[in-house]
C-alpha positions in Angstrom: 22.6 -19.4 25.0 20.0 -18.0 23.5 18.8 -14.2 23.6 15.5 -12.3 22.2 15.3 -8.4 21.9 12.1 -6.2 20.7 13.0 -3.0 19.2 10.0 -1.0 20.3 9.2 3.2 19.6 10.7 4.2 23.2 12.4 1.3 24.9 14.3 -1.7 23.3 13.7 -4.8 25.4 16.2 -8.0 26.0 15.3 -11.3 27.3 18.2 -13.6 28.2 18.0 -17.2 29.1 21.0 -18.5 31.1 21.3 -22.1 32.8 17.4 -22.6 33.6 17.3 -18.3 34.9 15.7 -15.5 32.8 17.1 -12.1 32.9 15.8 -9.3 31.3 16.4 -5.5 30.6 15.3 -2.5 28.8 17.3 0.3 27.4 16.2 3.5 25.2 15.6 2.8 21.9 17.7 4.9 19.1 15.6 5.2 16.2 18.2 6.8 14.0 20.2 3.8 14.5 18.5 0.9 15.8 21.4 -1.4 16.2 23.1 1.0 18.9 20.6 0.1 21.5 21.3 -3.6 20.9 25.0 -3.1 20.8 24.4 -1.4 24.4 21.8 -4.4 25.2 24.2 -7.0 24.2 27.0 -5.4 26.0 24.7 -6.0 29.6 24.5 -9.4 28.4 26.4 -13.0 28.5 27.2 -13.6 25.3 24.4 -15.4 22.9 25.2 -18.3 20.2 21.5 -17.5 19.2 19.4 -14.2 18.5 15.7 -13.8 17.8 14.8 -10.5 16.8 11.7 -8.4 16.3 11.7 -4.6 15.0 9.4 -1.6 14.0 11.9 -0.8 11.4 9.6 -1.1 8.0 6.8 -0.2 9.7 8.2 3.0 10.5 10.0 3.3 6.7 6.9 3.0 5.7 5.1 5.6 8.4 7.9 8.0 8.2 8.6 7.5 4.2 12.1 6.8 4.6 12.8 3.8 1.7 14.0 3.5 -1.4 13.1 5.6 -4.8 10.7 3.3 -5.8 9.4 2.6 -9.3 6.3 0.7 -10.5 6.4 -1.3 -13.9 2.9 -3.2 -14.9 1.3 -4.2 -18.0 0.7 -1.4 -20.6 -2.7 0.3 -19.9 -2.2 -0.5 -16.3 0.0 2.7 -14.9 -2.9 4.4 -13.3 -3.8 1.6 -11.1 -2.2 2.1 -8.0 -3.3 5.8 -7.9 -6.8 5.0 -8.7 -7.5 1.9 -6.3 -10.5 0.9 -4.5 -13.5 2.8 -3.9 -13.5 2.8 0.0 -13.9 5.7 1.9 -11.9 5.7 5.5 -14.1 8.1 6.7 -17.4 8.0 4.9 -19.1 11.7 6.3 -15.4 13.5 5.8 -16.5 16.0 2.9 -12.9 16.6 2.1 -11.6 13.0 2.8 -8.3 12.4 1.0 -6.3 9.6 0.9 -2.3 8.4 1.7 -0.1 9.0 -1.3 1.2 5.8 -2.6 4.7 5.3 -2.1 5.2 5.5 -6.1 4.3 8.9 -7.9 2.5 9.0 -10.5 5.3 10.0 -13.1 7.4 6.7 -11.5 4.8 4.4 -12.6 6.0 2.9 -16.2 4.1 0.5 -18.7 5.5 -2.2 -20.7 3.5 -4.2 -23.6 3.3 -7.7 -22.8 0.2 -9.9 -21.9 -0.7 -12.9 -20.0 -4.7 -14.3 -20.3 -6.6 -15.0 -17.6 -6.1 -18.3 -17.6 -2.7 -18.1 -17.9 -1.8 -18.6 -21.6 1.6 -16.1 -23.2 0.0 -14.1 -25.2 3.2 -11.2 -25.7 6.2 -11.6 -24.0 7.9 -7.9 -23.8 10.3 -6.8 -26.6 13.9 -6.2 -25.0 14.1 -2.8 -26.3 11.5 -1.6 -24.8 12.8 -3.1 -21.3 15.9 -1.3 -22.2 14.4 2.0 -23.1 11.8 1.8 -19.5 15.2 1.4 -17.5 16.8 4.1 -18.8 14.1 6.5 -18.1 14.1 5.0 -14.5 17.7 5.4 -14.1 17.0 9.2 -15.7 14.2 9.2 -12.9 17.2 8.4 -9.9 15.0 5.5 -9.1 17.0 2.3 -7.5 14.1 -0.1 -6.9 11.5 -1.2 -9.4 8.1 -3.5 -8.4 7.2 -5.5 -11.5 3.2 -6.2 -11.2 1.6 -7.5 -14.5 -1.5 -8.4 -14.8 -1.9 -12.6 -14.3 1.9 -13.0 -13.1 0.1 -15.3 -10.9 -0.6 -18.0 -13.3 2.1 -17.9 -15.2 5.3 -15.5 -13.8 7.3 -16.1 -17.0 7.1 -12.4 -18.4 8.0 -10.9 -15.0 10.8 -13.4 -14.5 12.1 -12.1 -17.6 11.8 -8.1 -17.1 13.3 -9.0 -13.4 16.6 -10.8 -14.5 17.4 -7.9 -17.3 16.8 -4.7 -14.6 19.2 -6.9 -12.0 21.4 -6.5 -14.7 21.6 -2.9 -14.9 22.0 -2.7 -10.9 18.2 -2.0 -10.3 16.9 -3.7 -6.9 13.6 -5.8 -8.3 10.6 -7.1 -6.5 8.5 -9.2 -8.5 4.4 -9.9 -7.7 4.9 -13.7 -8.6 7.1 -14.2 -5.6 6.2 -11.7 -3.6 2.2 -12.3 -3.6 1.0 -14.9 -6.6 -3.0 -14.2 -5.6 -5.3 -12.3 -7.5 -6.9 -8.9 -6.5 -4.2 -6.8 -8.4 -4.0 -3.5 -6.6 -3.4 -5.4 -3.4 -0.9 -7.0 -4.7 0.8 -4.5 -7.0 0.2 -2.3 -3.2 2.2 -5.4 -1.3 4.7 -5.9 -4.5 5.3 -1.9 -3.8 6.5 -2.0 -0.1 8.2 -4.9 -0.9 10.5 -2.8 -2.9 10.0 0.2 -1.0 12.0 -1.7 1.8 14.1 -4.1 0.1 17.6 -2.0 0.4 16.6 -0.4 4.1 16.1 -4.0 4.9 19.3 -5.3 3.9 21.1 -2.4 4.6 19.7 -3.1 8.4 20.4 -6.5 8.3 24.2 -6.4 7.0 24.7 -4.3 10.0 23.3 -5.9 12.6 24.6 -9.6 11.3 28.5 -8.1 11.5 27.3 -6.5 14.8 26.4 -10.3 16.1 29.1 -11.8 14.4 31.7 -9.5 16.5 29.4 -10.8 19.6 29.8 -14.6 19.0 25.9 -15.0 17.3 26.1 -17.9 15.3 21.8 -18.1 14.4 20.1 -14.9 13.5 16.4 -15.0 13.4 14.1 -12.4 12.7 10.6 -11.9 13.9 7.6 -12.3 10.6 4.1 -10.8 10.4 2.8 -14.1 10.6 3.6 -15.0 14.0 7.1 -16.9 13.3 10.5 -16.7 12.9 12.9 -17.3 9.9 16.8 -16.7 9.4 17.8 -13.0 8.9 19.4 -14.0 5.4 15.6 -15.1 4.0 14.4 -11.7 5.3 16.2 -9.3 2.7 14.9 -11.4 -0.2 11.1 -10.6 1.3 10.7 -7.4 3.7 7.8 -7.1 3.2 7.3 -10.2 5.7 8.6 -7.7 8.5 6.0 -4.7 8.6 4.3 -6.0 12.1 7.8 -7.8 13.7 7.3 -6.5 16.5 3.9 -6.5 17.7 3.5 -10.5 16.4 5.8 -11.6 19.0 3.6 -10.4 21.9 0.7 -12.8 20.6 3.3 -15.6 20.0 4.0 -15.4 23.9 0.0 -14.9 25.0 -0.4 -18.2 22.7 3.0 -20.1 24.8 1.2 -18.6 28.0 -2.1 -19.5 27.3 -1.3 -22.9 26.4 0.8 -23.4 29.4 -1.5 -22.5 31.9 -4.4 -24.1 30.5 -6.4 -20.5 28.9 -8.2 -21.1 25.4 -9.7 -17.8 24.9 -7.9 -14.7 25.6 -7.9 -11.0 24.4 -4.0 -9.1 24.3 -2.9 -5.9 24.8 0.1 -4.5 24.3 0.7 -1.3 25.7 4.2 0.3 25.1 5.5 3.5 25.1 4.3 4.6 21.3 1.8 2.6 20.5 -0.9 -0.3 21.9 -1.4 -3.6 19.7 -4.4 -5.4 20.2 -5.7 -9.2 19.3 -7.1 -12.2 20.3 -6.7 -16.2 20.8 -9.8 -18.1 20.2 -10.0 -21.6 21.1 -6.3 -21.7 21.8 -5.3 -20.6 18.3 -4.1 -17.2 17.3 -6.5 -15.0 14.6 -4.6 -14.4 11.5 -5.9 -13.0 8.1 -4.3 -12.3 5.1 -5.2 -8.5 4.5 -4.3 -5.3 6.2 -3.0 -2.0 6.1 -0.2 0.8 6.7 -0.8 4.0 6.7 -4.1 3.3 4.4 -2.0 1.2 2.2 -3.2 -2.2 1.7 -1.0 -5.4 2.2 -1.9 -8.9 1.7 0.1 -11.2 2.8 -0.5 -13.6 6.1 -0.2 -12.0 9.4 -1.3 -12.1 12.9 -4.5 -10.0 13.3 -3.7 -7.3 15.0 -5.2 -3.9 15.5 -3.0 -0.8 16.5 -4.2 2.3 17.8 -1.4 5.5 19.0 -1.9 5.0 22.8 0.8 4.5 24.6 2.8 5.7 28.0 4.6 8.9 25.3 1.4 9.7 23.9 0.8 13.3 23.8 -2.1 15.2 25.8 -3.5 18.1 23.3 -6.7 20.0 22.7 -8.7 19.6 19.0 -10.3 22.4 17.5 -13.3 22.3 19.6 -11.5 22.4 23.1 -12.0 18.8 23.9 -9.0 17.1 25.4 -7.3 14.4 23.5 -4.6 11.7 23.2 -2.2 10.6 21.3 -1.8 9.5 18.7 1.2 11.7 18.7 4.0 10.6 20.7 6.9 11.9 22.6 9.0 8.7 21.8 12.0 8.0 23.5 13.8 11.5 22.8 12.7 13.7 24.1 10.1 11.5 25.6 7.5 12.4 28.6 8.4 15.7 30.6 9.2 13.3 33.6 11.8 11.6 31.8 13.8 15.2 32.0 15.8 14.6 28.7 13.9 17.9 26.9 10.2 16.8 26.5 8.0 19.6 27.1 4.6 17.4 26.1 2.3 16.4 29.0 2.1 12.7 28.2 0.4 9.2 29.7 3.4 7.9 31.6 3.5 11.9 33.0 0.0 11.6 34.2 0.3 7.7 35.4 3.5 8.9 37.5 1.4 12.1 39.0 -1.7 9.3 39.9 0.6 7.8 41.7 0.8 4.5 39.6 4.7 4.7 38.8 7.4 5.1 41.6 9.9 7.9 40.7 12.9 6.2 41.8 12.2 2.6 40.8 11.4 3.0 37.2 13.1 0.5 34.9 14.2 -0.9 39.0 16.0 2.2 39.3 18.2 2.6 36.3 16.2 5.8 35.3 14.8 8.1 38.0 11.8 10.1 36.7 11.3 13.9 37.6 7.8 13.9 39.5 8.1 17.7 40.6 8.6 18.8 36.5 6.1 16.8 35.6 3.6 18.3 38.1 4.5 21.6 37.1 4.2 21.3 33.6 0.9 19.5 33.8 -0.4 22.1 36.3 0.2 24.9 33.8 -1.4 22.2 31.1 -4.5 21.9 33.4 -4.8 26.1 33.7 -4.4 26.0 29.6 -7.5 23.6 29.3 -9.4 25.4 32.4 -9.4 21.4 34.1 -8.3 20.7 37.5 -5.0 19.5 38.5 -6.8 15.6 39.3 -9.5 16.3 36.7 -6.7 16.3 34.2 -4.4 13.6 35.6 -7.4 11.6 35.8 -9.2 12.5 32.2 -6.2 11.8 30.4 -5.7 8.0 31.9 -9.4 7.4 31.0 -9.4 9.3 27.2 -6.4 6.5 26.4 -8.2 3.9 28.1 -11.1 4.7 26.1 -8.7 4.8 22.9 -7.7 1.1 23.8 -11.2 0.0 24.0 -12.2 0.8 20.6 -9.5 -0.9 19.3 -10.1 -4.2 21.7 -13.9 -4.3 20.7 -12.7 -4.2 17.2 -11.3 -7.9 17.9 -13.8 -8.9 20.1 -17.5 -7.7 20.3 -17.4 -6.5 16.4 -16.5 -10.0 15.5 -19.4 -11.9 17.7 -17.2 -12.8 20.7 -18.4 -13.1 23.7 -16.0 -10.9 26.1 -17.6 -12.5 29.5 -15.5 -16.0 27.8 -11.9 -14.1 27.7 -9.4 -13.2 30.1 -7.5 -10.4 29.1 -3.5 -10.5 28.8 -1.9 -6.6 29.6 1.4 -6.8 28.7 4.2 -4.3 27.8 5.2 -1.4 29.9 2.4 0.4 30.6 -0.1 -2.4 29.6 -0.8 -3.9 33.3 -0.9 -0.1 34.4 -4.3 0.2 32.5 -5.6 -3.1 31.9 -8.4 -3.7 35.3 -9.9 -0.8 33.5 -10.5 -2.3 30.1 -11.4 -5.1 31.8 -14.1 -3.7 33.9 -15.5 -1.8 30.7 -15.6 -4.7 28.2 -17.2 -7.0 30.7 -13.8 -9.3 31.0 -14.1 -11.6 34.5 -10.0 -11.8 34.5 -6.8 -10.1 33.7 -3.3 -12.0 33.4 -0.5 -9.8 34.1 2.3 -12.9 32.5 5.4 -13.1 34.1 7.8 -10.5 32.2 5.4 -8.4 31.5 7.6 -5.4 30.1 9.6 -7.3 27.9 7.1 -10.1 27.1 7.1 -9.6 23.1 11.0 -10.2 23.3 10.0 -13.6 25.5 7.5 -14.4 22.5 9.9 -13.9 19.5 12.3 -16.2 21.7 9.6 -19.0 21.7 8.3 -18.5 18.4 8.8 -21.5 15.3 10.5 -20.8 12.2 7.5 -20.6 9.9 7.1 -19.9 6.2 4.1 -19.6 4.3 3.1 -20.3 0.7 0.4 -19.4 -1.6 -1.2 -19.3 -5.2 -4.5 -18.3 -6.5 -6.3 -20.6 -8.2 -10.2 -20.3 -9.3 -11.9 -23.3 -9.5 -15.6 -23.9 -9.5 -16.2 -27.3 -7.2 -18.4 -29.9 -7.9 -20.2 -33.1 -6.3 -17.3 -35.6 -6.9 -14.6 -33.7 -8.5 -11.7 -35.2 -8.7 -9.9 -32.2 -11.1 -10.0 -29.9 -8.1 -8.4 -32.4 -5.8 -5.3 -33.0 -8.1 -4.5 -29.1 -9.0 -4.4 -28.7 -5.0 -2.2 -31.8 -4.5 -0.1 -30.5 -7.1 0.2 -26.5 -6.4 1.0 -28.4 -2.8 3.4 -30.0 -3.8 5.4 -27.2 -5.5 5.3 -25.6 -2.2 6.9 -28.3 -0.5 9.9 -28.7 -2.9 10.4 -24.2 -2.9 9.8 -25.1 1.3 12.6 -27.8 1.1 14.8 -25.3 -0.6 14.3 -22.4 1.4 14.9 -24.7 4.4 17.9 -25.9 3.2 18.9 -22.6 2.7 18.7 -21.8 6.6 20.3 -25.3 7.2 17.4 -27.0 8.9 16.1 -30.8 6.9 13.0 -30.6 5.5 11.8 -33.9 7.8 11.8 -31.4 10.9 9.0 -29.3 9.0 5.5 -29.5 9.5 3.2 -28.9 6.8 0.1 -27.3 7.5 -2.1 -27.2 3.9 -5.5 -24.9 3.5 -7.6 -22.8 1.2 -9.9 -20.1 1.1 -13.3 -20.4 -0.6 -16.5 -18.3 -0.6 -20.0 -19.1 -2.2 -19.8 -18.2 -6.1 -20.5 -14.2 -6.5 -19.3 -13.2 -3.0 -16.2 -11.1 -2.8 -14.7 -12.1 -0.1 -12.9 -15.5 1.0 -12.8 -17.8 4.7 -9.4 -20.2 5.2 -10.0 -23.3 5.9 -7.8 -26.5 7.0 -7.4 -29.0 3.9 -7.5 -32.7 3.5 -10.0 -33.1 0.4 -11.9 -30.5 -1.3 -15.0 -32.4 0.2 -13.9 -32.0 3.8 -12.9 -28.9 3.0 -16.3 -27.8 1.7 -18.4 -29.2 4.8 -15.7 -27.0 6.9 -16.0 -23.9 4.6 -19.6 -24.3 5.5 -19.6 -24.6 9.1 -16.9 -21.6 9.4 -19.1 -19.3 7.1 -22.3 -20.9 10.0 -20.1 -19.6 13.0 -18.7 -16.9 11.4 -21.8 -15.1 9.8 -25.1 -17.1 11.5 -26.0 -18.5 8.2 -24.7 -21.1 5.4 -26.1 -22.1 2.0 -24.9 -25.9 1.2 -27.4 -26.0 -1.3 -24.8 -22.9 -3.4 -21.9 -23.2 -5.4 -18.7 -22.8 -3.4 -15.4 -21.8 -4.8 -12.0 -22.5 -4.0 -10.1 -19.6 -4.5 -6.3 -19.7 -2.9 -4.3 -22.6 -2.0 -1.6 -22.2 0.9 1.3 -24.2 2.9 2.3 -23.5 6.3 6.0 -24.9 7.3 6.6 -24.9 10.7 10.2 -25.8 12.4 9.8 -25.6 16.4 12.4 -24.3 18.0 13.1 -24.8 21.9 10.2 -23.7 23.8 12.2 -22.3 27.3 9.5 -22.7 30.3 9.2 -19.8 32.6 11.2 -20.5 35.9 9.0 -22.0 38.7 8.2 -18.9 41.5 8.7 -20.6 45.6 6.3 -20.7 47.3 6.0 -19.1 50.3 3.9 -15.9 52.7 3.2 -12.3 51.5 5.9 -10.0 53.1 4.6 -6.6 54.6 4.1 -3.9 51.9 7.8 -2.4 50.3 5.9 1.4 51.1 2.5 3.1 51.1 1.9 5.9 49.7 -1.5 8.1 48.2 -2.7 6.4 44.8 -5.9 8.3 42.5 -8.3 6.0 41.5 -11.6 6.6 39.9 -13.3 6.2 43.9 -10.7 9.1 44.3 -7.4 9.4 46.2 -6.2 6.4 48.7 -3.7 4.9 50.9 -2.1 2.4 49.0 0.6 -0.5 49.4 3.7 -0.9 47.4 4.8 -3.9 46.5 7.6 -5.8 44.7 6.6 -8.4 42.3 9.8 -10.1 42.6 9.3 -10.5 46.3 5.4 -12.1 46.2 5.4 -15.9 46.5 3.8 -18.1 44.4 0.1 -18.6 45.4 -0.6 -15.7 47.3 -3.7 -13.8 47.2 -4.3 -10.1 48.2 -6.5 -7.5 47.9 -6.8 -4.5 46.0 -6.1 -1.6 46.3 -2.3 -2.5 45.2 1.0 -1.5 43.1 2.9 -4.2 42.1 6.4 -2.4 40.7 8.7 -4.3 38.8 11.7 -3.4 36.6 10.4 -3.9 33.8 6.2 -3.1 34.3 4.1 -1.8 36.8 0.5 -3.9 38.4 -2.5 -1.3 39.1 -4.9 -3.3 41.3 -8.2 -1.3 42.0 -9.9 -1.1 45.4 -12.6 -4.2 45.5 -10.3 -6.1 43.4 -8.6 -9.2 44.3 -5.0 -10.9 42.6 -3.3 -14.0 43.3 0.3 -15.1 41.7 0.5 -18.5 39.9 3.3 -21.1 39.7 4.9 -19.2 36.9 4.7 -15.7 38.4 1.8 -14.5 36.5 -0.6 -11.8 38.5 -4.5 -13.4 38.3 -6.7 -10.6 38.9 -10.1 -11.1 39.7 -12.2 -7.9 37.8 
């Protein structure tokens, strides 16, 4: 039987599927140690043989600084790179703009003499003594992790290979560029090479816990959640963390992508509103946007991942005045402890979920179906005195705060949409997570969306997406070449860097005991006109097909393309895909709307009305209603607006008309 969880800032979400039923749960997440919620998850369980897994844990190492003493070793004349970087300005009018320290000082960042060319000819391999004298003033510098980054690993890894096996020697936990990212660009990847280590013994400290915590629970597969969108044994995971920074937030778009397929969507806009934080992405044309560069915390990482943007607005995110008296939030965040003021476990911070609960959007006594009963009458009393403080009204307040974090969400969601030349009137919009469908007819209605899906498990619907996700892996290597009319030299270095992937893909499969035959391999490449700096993926068959298609990406992508200029190929990648079982969502019966569970007074924009209550679990299949409505659940809560109309599907999923 197979179970998913998603370790998220405030809650810690479990799907369970049993004999052709799904059952889900939430519990409080316990950031200090992650595994006690799923201990407490499991122990409301049947007992699993297989667990999928998703977690904010090196996101939030990384956030919150909490990894390893980290040291950086690069090519002599090299040290200063990390600290010097790119030239980008974050905020480009910020007189006194700074930037995130790197998670190596300065004075941890070592130089060895050794050289590779730029075409990937040994031209010094390192002297041992010197390897042995820059480990001993690590090891006099308390560090217990070293990144190796020199300069053309890429083309030829031999020199870092070398440095590597010698500091395993001496007990030092190594992360070498070559495996970690063999591309050019080499502060990105000395940057990726970095976290890598930065994480490496949280990672598979984590792990080693967790796996004897399964074990003791009958788990016999442990998968963990990837950047990318897929799933790969827990066991692969320690040798490359750095695969694990956005865990959790992938496995939302994996089940948007299930969804959309299943009921027949191609484009659709996510959001994924939980109690810290709100993820945001799209699917265009059925296929989920991915790219190959990012950030944490300013910190650049390249590696493939679903595109996602993530903005601090969630249902714990903190109400608070700036300098100049204007109301904000987030993206501060009460988290789980203490949490909102209505959760009555010590928060004293007017948050979202506070002000949704005072509109009237939450029931007090139904939240997580009644496991948890929030404290309306604190709430109201703390955001009262918060409204005298800010010299609002009680309903101004309530009210401004929903629409500053709506307005929050919609920055991030034109980010994925209107900024990259979609058309929002051609999406539906997918709310998810626990406050997600609470907010999302109001994004709609101000990005010009016609439709909002509300899917079936709405709370937990990231877990449901890790459990449906494919064991992926994904394999790359930069290689500049120059194309030509007929060039046939081009064609065999692909075919052959391709083939190297498979064998290290046959290995690694091997490794997780699944045959290579059950793989899929996806090839492609990035290329760009010759002088441009930047790079488009594009499927591969030939260099020639894979030309035309560079240009007729760059034609959609940009409005323009110049067949007439040089192209380049640039970076040569695999994609391995295993599919795993795919468990479709239990039909809904069919049957008549029941009268209303309650009414009771709701605050809308149009102002305060009579509203009716009801239970998602008891609407039939097919049904169609108008708004205004709550639709409570367990695990989420529906806003419907008046003038607004929402139907159910087969599968359970609210359709609401914007």
């Amino acid at each position: 039987m197979p179970i998913s969880t998603d370790i998220g800032g405030t809650f810690t979400d479990f799907v369970v599927l049993e004999g052709g039923r799904m059952r889900t749960c939430k519990v409080p997440s316990t950031p200090d140690q992650p595994e006690r919620a799923i201990e407490t998850g499991l122990a409301r369980c049947a007992p699993a043989t297989v667990f999928s897994h998703g977690t904010t844990l090196a996101t939030n190492a990384v956030l919150e600084r909490k990894g390893a003493k980290t040291g950086l070793l690069t090519t002599k004349g090299f040290a200063a790179l990390l600290q010097i970087g790119r030239q980008q300005r974050a905020d480009l009018y910020l007189l006194d703009a700074g930037r995130s320290p790197q998670l190596v000082a300065p004075d941890a960042c070592f130089e060895i003499a050794e050289r590779v060319s730029s075409c990937g000819e040994l031209l010094m391999a390192p002297a041992e003594a010197e390897i042995v004298a820059v480990a001993e003033q690590m090891r006099a510098r308390g560090l217990d992790s070293v990144a190796i980054c020199f300069l053309f690993s890429f083309l030829n890894p031999g020199n870092e290979w070398m440095v590597r096996d010698a500091l395993v020697e001496k007990g030092f936990s190594v992360s070498c560029s070559s495996e970690v990212l063999p591309e050019f660009r080499e502060y990105e990847r000395m940057s990726t090479t970095v976290m890598d280590a930065y994480l490496k013994r949280i990672v598979a400290r984590y792990l080693t816990r967790m796996e004897r915590l399964l074990g003791q629970n009958g788990v016999e597969q442990f998968y963990i959640m990837q950047s990318n969108g897929g799933v790969v044994k827990a066991a692969m995971m320690k040798h490359k963390p750095v695969n694990m920074l956005l865990s959790g937030p992938a496995g939302g778009v994996a089940a948007a992508s299930y969804l959309s397929a299943l009921i027949g969507l191609k484009n659709v806009i996510t959001v994924d509103m939980g109690g810290t934080s709100a993820d945001v992405s799209s699917l265009v044309n059925g296929s989920v946007s991915w790219t190959s560069e990012g950030s944490i915390n300013s910190l650049p990482i390249k590696m493939p991942m679903v595109d996602i943007v993530t903005v601090g607005a969630g249902g714990g995110s903190i109400a608070w005045l700036d300098e100049g008296g204007a109301l904000r939030v987030g993206p501060g965040s009460a988290g789980a402890v203490p949490g909102p003021v209505c959760y009555d476990l010590g928060g004293t911070d007017v948050t979202v979920t506070d002000c949704d609960l005072l509109c009237g959007y939450l029931d007090p006594s139904y939240f997580l179906g009644g496991e948890m009963i929030l404290d309306a009458g604190k709430a109201r009393r703390r955001v009262e005195h918060f409204a005298d403080e800010i010299g609002l009204a009680f309903e101004e307040t309530i009210l401004g705060v929903w629409k500053i974090v709506n307005a929050n969400m919609i920055k991030a969601l034109r980010v994925v949409s209107v900024e990259r030349g979609l058309d929002t009137r051609d999406f539906a919009l997918c709310a998810f997570g626990g406050a997600g469908p609470v907010h999302a007819v109001a994004l709609a209605r101000e990005l010009g969306l016609p439709k909002v899906i509300v899917p079936f498990a709405s709370g937990v619907f990231s877990a449901y997406g890790i459990l449906v996700s494919d064991l992926q892996q994904d394999y790359s290597r930069t290689h500049l070449l120059r194309l030509k009319e007929g060039d046939t030299e081009a064609d065999a270095v692909v075919q052959e860097t391709l083939g190297e992937f498979a064998v290290a893909a046959e290995h690694e499969l091997a490794e997780q005991g699944i045959a290579f035959t059950e793989a899929t391999l996806i090839p492609s490449v990035d290329m760009r006109y010759l002088g441009q700096s930047y790079e488009l993926n594009v499927d591969f068959t030939t260099v020639a097909d894979a030309r035309t298609r560079y240009h007729q990406e760059h034609e959609k992508r940009y409005g323009y393309a110049m067949p007439a200029e040089a192209v380049e190929l640039v970076t040569i990648r695999l994609r391995a895909l295993v599919p795993r079982s795919k468990p479709v969502p239990p039909p809904v019966p069919v049957g008549k709307a029941g009268k209303p569970k309650a009414y009771r007074a709701v605050l809308f924009e149009e102002g305060w009305q009579r509203t009716p209550i009801f239970r998602r679990a008891a609407l039939p299949a097919h049904v169609e209603l108008e708004g205004p409505a709550i639709i409570a659940a367990k695990d989420s809560t529906t806003v419907v607006p008046p003038g607004m109309r929402f139907a159910v599907d087969g599968y359970g999923n609210i359709v609401i008309s914007v």
